[in-house]
N, C-alpha and C positions, 0 to 999 in steps of 0.2 A: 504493500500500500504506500502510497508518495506525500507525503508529508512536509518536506521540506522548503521553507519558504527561501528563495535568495535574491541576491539582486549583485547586478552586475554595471562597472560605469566604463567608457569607452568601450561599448557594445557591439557599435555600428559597422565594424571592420579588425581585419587582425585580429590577434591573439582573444581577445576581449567576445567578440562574433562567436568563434569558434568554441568556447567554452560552456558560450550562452546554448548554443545546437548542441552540443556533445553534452552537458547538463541537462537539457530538459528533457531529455531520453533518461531520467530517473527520478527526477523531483517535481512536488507538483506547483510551483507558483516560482514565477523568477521575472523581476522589475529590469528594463534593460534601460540604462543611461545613455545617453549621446546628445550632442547637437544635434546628428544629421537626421532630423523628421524622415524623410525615404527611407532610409537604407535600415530603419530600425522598423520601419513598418515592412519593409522584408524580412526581417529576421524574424518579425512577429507570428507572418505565415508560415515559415519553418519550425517554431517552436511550437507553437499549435498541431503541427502537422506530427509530432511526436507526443503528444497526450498531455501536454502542462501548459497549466495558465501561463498568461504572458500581460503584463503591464506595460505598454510604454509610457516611457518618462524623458520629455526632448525636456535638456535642462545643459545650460552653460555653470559647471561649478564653480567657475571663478566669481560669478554675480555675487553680490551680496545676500544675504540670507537663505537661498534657495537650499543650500544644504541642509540647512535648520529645519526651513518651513518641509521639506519632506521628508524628513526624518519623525515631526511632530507628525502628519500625516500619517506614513505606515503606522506607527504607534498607535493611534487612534485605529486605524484599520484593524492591524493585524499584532498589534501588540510586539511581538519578534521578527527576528531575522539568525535562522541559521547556519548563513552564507554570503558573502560578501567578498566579490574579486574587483578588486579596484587594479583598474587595467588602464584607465588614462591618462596618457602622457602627449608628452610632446618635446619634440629639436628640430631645432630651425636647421640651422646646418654647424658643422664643425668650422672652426677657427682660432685663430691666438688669439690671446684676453684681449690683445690692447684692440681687437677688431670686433669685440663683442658689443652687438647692439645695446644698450641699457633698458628700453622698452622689451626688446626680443628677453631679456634676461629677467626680467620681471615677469614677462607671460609665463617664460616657465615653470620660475619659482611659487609662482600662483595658480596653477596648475600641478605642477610635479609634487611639490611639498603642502602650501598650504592648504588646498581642496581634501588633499587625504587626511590633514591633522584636523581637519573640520569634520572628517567622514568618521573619524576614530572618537572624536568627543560628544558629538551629537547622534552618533548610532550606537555607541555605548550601551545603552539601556535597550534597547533593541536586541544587542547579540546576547546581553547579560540575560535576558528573560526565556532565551532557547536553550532548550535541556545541554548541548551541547553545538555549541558555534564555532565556526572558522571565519576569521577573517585573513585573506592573503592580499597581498601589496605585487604585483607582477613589477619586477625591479631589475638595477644594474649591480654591479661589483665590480670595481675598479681593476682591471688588469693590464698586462705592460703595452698594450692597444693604444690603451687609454691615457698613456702617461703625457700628453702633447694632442693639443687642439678641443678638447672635450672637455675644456673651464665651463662652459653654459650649461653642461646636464650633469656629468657626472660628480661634480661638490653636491650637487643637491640631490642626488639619487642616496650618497653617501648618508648625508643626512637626513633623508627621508626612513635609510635603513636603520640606524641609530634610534630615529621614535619609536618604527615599528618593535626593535627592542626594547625596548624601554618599555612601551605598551605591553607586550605581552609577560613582560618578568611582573607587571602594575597588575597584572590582573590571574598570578599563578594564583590555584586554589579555586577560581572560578568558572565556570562551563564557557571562560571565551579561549580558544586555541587561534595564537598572533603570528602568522609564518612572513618570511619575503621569499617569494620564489622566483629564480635567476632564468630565464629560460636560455640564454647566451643569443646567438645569432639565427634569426627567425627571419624567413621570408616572409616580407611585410611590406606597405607602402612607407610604415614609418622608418624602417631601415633602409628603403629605398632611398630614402629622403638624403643621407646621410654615404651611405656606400653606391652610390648609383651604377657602378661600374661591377660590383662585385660577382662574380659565381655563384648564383640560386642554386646548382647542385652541389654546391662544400657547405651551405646553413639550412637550418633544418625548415620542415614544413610546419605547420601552423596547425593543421588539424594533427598531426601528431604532438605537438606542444600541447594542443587542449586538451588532447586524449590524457597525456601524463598528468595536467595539472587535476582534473576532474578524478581522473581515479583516485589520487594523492589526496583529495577535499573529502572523498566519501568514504576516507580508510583513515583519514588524520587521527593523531593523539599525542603529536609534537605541541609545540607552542616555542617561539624564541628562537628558532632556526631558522638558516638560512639554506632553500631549497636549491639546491641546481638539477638541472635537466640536463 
C-alpha cells in the first residue's frame, strides 16, 4: 500500500524529473517544484501514469516568502512530508573570481544555499511529524577538477554541505534522516551549461542517477552522510 507523501524542487528536468518518475512508481503523493509551468505539467502526466498523486507547484524559491507560505500550506493539508529531494540548483558558467559576475553570484547563492536553509527551517515540522523522513540535498564535493574557475558554485555547494550537516547531527534521535548525495558527472542540461564540449558517454545517465538515488530514499537509515554514486 503507498503511503508516502514527498515532494521534490527543481523537478522540471535533470536529475530532479527523473527521480520524480522513478519515485512515483512507489509512493503515493509527490508535490513537484519548478518555474517551468510546461515541463512540470508533463511530468505530471507521467507521474499519474504510474499510480500517484501529483501536485504541481510553479514557484520561484528565491521570492520572498513562498517557501514559508507552502510549507504552512502542506501542513494545513497534509500535516507531513516523508521525502524531500531538493534538486535545485544553478551555474552560470565557470570563470576566475576576478570575472565573477556579482549579481550572477548572488542568484546562486540564493538559490544554491539560501532557498535550501529556508526549505530545512520551514519544512522542519513537516519531516518531524513522518514516522520516518529523509531529507537529501543533491550536491557537489570539491575535487582536484575543481581547484580553479568554480569560485561561483562550489564555496557555496561546500557550505551548503556543512548545514546539511549540521542539520542532520541537530536532529539525531529524531524520525528526520539529513543525507547530501554527490551524484558526480551526470548528463544534464545543467552540466551542459558548464562542460559543453565534454563526452556524454564517460558521465553517467540521469535515469540511472535516479534509479540509485530513489532506491537509497526507500532503504535509508543513515543521517549525516555524504552519498556518492
Amino acid at each position: 500500500m503507498r503511503t508516502l507523501n514527498c515532494l521534490i524542487t527543481g523537478a522540471s528536468s535533470g536529475i530532479g524529473s527523473n527521480v520524480a518518475q522513478e519515485l512515483s512508481k512507489s509512493v503515493k503523493h509527490i508535490y513537484i517544484l519548478s518555474r517551468n509551468t510546461s515541463k512540470l505539467e508533463e511530468l505530471n502526466d507521467k507521474i499519474i501514469s504510474n499510480g500517484c498523486e501529483c501536485t504541481i507547484v510553479p514557484i520561484d524559491l528565491c521570492k520572498p516568502n513562498v517557501i514559508e507560505n507552502l510549507s504552512e500550506e502542506i501542513f494545513k493539508k497534509d500535516k507531513f512530508l516523508d521525502i524531500i529531494v531538493s534538486s535545485a540548483g544553478q551555474i552560470t558558467k565557470l570563470s576566475p573570481v576576478e570575472s565573477i559576475d556579482l549579481n550572477e553570484l548572488n542568484d546562486t547563492i540564493n538559490l544554491n544555499y539560501i532557498s535550501n536553509f529556508r526549505i530545512m527551517k520551514h519544512f522542519h515540522p513537516l519531516l518531524k511529524n513522518s514516522k520516518k523522513s529523509n531529507f537529501v540535498i543533491i550536491s557537489s564535493i570539491k575535487n582536484d577538477m575543481q581547484s580553479q574557475y568554480w569560485g561561483i558554485y562550489q564555496p557555496i555547494m561546500t557550505a551548503l554541505n556543512e548545514l546539511v550537516l549540521s542539520f542532520a547531527n541537530e536532529n539525531k534521535g529524531t524520525s528526520i534522516n539529513a543525507n547530501i548525495i554527490y551524484p558526480g558527472a551526470v548528463n544534464t542540461k545543467f552540466r551542459e551549461n558548464i562542460m559543453p564540449g565534454e563526452n556524454k558517454k564517460q558521465i553517467k545517465d540521469p535515469v540511472d542517477v535516479a534509479s540509485a538515488i530513489v532506491k537509497f530514499l526507500l532503504s535509508n537509515k543513515k543521517s549525516g552522510e555524504i552519498i556518492k554514486l
